[in-house]
N, CA, C and O of each residue as an XYZ file, in Angstrom:
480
protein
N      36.658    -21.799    -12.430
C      36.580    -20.353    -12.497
C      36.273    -19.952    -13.941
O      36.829    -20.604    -14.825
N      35.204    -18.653    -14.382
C      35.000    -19.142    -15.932
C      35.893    -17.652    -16.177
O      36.213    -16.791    -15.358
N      36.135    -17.744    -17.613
C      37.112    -17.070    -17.919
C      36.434    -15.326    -17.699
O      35.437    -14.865    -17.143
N      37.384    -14.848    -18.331
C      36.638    -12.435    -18.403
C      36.360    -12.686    -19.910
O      36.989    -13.340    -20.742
N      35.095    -11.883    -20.007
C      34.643    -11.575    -21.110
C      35.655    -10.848    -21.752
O      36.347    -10.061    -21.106
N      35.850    -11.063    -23.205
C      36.804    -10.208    -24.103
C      35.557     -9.552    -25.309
O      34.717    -10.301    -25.809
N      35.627     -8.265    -25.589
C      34.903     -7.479    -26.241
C      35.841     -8.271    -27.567
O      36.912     -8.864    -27.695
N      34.464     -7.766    -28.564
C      34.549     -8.640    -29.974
C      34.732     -7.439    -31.056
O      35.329     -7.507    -32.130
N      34.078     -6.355    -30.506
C      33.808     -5.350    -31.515
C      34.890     -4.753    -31.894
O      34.791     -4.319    -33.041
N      36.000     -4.534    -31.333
C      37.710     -4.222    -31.755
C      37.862     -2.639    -31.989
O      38.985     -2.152    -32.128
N      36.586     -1.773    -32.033
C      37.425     -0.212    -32.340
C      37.363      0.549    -30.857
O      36.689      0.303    -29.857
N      38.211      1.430    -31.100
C      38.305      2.058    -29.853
C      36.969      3.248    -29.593
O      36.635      3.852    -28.574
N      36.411      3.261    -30.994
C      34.971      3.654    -31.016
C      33.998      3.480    -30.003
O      33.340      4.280    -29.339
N      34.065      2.206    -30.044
C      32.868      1.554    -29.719
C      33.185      1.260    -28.056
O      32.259      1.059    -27.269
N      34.672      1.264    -27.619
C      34.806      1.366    -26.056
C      34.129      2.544    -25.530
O      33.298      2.644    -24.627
N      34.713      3.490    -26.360
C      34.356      5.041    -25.975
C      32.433      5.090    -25.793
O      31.862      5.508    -24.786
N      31.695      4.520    -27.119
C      30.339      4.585    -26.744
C      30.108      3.807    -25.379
O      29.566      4.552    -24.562
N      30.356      2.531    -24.882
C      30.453      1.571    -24.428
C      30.172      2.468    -23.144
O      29.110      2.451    -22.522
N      31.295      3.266    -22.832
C      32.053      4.054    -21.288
C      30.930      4.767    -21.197
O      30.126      4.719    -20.266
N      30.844      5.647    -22.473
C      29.539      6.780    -22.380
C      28.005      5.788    -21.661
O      27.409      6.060    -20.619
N      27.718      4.697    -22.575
C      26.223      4.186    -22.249
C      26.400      3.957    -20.952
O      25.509      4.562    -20.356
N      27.271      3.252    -20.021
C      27.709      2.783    -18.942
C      27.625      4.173    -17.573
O      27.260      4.050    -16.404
N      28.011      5.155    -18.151
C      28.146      6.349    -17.402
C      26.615      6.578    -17.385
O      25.920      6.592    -16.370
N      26.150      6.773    -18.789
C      24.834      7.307    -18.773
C      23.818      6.329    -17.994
O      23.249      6.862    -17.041
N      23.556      5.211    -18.206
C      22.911      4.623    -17.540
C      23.348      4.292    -15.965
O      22.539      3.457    -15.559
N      24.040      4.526    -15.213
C      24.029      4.431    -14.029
C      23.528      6.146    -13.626
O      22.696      6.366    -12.745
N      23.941      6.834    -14.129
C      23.046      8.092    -13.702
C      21.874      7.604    -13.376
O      21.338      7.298    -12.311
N      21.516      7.585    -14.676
C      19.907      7.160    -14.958
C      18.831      6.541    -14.124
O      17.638      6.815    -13.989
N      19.855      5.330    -13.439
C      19.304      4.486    -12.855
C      19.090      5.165    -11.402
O      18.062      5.133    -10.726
N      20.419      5.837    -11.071
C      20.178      6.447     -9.769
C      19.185      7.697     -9.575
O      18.286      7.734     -8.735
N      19.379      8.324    -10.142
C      17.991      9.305    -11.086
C      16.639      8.856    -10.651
O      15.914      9.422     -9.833
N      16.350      7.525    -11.455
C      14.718      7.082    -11.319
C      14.871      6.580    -10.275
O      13.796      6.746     -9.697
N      15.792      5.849     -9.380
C      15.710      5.628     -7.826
C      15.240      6.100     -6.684
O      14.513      5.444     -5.937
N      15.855      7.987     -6.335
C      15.614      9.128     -6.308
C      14.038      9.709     -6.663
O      13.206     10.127     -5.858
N      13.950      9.613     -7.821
C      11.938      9.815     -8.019
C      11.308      8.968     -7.264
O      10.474      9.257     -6.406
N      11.760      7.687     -7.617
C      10.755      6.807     -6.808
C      10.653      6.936     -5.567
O       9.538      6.960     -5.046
N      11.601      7.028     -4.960
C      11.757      7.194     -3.366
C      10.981      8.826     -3.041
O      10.185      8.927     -2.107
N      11.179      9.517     -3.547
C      10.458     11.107     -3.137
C       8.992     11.004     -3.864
O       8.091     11.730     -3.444
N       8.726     10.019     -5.059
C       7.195     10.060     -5.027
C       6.356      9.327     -3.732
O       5.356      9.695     -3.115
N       7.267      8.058     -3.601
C       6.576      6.841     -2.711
C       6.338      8.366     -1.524
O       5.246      8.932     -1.489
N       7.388      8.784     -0.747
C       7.720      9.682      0.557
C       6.182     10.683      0.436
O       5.300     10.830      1.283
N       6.287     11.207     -0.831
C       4.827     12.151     -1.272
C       3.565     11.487     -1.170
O       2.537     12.082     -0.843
N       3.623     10.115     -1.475
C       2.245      9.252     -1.623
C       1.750      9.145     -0.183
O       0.622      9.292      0.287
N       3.280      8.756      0.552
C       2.616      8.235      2.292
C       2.222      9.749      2.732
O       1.091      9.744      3.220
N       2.773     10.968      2.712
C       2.805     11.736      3.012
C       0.996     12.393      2.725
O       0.283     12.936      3.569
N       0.787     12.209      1.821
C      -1.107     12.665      1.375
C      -1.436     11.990      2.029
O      -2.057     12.482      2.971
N      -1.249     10.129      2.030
C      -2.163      9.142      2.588
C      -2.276      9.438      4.504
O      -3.399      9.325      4.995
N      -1.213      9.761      5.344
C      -0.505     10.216      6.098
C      -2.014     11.182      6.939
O      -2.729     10.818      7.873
N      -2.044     12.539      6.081
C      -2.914     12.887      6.122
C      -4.522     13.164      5.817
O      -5.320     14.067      6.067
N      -4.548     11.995      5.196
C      -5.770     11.944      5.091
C      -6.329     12.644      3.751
O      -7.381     12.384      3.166
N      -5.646     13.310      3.519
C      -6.440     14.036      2.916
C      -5.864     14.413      1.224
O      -4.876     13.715      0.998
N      -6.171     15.186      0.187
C      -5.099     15.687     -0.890
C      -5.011     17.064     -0.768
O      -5.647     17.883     -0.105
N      -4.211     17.135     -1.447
C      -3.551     18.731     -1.037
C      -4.776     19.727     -1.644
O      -5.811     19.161     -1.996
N      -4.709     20.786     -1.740
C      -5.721     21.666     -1.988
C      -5.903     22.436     -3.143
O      -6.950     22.961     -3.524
N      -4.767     22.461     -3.684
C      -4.802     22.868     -5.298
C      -4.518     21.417     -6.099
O      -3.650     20.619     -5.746
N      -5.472     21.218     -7.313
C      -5.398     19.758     -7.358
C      -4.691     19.960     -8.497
O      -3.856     19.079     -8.701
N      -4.750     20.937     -9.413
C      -3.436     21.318    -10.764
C      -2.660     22.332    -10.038
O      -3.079     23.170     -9.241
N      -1.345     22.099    -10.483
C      -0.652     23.238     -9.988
C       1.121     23.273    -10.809
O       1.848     22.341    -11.152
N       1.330     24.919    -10.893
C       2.625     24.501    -11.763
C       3.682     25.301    -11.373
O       3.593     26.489    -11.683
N       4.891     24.851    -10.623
C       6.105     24.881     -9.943
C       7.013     25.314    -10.635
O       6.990     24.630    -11.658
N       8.103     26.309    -10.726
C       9.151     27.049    -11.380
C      10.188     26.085    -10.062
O       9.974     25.997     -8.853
N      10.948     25.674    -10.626
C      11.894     25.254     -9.764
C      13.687     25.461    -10.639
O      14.338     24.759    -11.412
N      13.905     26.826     -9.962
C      15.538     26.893    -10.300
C      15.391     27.041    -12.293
O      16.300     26.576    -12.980
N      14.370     27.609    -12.845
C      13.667     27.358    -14.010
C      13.329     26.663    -15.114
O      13.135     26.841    -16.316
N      13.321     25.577    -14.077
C      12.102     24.643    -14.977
C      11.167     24.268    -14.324
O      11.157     23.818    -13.179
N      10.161     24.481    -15.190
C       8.541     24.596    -15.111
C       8.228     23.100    -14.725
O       8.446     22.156    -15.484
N       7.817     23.015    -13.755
C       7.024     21.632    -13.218
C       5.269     21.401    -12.975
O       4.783     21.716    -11.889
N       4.587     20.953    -13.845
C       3.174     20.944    -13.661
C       3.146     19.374    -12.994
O       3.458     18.307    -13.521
N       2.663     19.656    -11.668
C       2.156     18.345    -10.910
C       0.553     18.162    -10.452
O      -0.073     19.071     -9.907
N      -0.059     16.740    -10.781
C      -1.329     17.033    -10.903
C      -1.646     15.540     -9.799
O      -1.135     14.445    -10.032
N      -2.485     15.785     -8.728
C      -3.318     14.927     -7.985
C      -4.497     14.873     -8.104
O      -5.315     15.792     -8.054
N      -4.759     12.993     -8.387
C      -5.671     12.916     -8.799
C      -6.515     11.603     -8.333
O      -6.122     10.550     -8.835
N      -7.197     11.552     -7.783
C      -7.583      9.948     -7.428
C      -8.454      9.132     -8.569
O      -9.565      9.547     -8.899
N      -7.819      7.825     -9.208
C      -7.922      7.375     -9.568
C      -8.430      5.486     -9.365
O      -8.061      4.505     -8.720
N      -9.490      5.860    -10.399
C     -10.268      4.649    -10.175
C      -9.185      3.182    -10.316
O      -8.151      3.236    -10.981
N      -9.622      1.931     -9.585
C      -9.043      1.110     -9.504
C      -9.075      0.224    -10.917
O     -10.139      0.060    -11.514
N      -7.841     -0.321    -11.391
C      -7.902     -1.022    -12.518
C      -8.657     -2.263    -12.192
O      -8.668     -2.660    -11.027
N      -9.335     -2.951    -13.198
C      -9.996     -4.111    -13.827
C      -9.201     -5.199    -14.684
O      -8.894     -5.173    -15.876
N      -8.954     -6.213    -13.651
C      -8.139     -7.120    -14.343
C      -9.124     -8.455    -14.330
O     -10.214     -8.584    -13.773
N      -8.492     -9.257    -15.003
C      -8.627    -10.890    -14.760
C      -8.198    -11.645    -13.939
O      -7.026    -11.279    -13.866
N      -8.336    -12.609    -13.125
C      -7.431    -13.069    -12.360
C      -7.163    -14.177    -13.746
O      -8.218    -14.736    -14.047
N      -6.419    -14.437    -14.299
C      -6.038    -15.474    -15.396
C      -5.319    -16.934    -14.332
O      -5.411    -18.093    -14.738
N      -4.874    -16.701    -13.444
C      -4.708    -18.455    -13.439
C      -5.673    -18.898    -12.668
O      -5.810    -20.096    -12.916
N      -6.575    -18.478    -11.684
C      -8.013    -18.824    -11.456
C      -9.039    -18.969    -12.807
O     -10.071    -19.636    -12.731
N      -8.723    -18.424    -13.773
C      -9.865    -18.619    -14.595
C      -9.054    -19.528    -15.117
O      -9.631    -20.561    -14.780
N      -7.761    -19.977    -15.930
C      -7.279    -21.295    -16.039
C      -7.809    -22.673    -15.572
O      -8.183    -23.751    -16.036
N      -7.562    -21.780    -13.929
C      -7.783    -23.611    -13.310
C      -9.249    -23.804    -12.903
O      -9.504    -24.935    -12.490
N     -10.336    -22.864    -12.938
C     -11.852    -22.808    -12.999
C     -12.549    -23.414    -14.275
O     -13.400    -24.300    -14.352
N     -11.937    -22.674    -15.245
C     -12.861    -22.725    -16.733
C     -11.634    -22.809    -17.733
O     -11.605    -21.800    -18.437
N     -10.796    -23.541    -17.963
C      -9.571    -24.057    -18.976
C     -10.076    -24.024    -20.038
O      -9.326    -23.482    -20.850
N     -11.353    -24.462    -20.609
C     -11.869    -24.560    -21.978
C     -12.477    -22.942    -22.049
O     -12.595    -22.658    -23.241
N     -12.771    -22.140    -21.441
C     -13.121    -20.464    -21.679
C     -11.821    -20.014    -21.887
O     -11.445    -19.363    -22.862
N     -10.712    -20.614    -20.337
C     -10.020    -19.623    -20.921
C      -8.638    -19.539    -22.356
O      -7.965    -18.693    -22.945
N      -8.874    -21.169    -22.328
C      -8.401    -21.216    -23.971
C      -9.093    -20.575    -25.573
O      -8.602    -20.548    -26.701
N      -9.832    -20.317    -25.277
C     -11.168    -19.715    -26.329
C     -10.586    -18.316    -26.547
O     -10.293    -17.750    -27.601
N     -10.461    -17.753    -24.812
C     -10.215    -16.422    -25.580
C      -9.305    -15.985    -25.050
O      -9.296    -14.875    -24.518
N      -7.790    -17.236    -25.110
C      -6.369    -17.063    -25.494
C      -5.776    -16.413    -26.432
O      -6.188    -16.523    -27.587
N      -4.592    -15.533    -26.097
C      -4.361    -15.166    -28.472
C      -2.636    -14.555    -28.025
O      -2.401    -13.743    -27.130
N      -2.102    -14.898    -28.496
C      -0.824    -15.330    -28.783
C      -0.047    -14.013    -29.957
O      -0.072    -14.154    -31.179
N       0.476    -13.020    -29.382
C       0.821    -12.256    -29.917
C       1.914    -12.300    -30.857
O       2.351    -13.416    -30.574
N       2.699    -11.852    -31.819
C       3.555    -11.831    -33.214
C       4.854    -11.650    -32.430
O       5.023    -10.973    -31.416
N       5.817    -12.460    -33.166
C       7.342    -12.247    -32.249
C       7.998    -11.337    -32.408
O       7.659    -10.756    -33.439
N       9.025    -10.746    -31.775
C       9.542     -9.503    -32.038
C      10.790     -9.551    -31.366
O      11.056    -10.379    -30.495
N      11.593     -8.620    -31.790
C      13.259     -8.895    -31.332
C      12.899     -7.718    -30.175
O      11.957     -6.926    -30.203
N      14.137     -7.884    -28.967
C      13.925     -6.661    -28.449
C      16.005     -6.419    -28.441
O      16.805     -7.291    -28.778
N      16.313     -5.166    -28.010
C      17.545     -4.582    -27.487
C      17.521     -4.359    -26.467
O      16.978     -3.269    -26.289
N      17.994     -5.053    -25.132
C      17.795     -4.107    -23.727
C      19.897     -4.934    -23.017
O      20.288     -5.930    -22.408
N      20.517     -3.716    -23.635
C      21.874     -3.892    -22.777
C      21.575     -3.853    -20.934
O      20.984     -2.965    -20.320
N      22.214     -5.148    -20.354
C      22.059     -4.657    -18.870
C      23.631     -5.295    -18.554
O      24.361     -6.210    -18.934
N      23.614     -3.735    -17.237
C      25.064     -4.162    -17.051
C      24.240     -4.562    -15.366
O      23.071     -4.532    -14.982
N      25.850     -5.001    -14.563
C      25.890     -4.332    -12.976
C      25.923     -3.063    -12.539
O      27.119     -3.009    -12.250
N      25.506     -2.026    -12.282
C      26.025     -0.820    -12.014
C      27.317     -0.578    -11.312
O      28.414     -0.194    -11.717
N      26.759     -0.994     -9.871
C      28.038     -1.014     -8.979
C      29.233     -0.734     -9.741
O      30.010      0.220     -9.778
N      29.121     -2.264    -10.565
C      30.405     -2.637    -11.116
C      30.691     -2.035    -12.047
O      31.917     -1.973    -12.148
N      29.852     -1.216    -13.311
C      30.023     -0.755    -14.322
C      30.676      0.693    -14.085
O      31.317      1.316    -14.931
N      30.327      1.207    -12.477
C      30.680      2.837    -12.330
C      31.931      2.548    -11.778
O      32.659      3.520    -11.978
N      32.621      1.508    -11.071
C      33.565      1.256    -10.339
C      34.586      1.156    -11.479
O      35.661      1.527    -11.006
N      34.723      0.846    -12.672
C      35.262     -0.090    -14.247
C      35.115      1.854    -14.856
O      36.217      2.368    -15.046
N      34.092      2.626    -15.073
C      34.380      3.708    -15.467
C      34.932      5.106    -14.736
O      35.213      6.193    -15.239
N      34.983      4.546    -13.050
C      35.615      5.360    -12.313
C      37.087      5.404    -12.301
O      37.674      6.206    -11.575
C-alpha cells in the first residue's frame, strides 16, 4: 500500500492558495465541459439541418453580456501524414526534421472528483 502524500511547503498560506486553485479549477473544468457539450449539440444541430443559420454575424445580450457568435465554414486544414512519409521516404523526412529548444512547463493536475470531495 504506498504511503499519503505529505505537503512540503509548511504555511498555512499556501493550503489556503492550494483550496482556492483546487476550487477554481474544478469549476473550470466543469465550465469548459458544459461549452463543449452545447457547442458539439449546436454543431449537430446546423449539420442536422442541412443548412447554416441565416444571419452569419450576429450579437446576443444575454442577462448583459454581450455575446458576438460568428458561423463560418471553414476550409479543411493541410497536414502531413508524418509517419507515412517516415516509413515511405526516411531520408526526406529526416532532411526536413528540426528539433525545437527545451523549455520548462507548469501544469498542476489534480483528480477533480477527488479534489472537490477534499474541498467540500
Amino acid at each position: 500500500m504506498s504511503k499519503p502524500i505529505t505537503r512540503t511547503y509548511g504555511s498555512a498560506s499556501w493550503k489556503s492558495l492550494e483550496d482556492r486553485w483546487i476550487a477554481a479549477k474544478a469549476k473550470m473544468v466543469a465550465a469548459q465541459a458544459e461549452l463543449k457539450a452545447t457547442e458539439e449539440a449546436m454543431q449537430k444541430e446546423i449539420h442536422r439541418r442541412g443548412d447554416t443559420p441565416e444571419v452569419v454575424d450576429t450579437r446576443i445580450d444575454i442577462d448583459g453580456v454581450k455575446l458576438d457568435v460568428q458561423f463560418r465554414l471553414n476550409a479543411g486544414r493541410v497536414t502531413i501524414d508524418s509517419p507515412r512519409l517516415r516509413a515511405e521516404q526516411p531520408e526526406l523526412a529526416e532532411e526536413y526534421s528540426k528539433i525545437g529548444s527545451p523549455f520548462f512547463t507548469f501544469k498542476p493536475t489534480i483528480k477533480i472528483a477527488a479534489a472537490v470531495a477534499e474541498v467540500a
